[in-house]
C-alpha atoms as one frame of an Amber mdcrd trajectory, in Angstrom:
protein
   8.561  14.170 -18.921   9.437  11.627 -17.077  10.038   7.903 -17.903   6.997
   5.857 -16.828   8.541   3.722 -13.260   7.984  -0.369 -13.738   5.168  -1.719
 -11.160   6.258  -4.418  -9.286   4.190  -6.995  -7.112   4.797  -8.131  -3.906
   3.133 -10.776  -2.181   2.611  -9.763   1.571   2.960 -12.029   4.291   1.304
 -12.663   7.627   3.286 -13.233  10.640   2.520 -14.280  14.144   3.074 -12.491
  17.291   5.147 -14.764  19.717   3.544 -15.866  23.013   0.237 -13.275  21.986
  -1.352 -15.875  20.257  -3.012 -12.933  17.562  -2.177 -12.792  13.773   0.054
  -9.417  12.715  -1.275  -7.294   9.617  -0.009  -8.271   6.378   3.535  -6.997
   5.706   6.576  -6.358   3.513   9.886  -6.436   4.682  11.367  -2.357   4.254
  14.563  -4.094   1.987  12.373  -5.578  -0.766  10.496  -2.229  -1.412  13.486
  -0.116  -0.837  15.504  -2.212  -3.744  12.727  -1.977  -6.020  12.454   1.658
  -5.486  16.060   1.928  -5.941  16.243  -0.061  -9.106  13.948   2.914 -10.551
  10.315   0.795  -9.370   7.291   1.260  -7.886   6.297  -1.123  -5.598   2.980
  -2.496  -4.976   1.669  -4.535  -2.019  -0.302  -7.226  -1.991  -2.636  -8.549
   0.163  -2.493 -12.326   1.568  -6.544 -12.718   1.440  -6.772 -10.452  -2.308
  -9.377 -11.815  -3.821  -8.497 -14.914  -6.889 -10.735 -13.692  -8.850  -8.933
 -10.218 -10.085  -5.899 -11.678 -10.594  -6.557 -10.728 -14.016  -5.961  -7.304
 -13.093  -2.940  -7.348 -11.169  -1.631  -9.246 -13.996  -2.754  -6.150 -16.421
  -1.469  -3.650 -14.256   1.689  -5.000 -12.783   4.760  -5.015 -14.975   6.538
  -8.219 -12.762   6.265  -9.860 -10.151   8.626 -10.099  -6.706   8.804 -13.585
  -5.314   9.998 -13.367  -1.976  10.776 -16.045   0.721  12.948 -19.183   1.477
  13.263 -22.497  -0.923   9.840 -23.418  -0.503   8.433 -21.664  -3.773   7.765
 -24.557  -6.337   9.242 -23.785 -10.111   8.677 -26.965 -11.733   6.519 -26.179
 -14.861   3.731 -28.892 -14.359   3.195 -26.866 -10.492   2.196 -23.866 -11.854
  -1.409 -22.885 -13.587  -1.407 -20.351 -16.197  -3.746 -17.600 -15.923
C-alpha cells in the first residue's frame, strides 16, 4: 500500500491578455505543481472566484497551503482572520 500523498493548495491567478483587452482562465504556473509533485504532493487548484463560503472545506481537505507570488502577501498577525 501506498503512503497517502499530502494535498496541497494553490491559489490560481488570472492574467490579462496584452493589447486583447479579455481576461485569461485562471492558471498555475507548470513549476509550482511540478515541485509539489516532486516533493511526493498532490496538487490542487484553486479557483480565483471559489466561493468564501466553503473555505471550511478546503481547509478540511487540504493538508497546506502554497502561497505563491511577489512581496505583496501581508504576514503581519493582526492582517490575517482566522477561520
Amino acid at each position: 500500500m501506498s503512503q497517502k500523498k499530502p494535498k496541497i493548495a494553490l491559489v490560481c491567478h488570472r492574467g490579462e491578455d496584452p493589447g486583447k483587452n479579455r481576461v485569461l482562465p485562471d492558471s498555475m504556473g507548470i513549476t509550482y505543481v511540478q515541485s509539489i509533485v516532486k516533493a511526493g504532493g498532490l496538487p490542487f487548484l484553486i479557483p480565483l472566484d471559489f466561493p468564501m463560503d466553503e473555505l471550511n472545506v478546503l481547509r478540511e481537505t487540504c493538508d497546506g497551503l502554497m502561497l505563491t507570488g511577489g512581496g505583496d502577501v501581508e504576514t503581519s498577525p493582526s492582517s490575517v482572520e482566522v477561520l
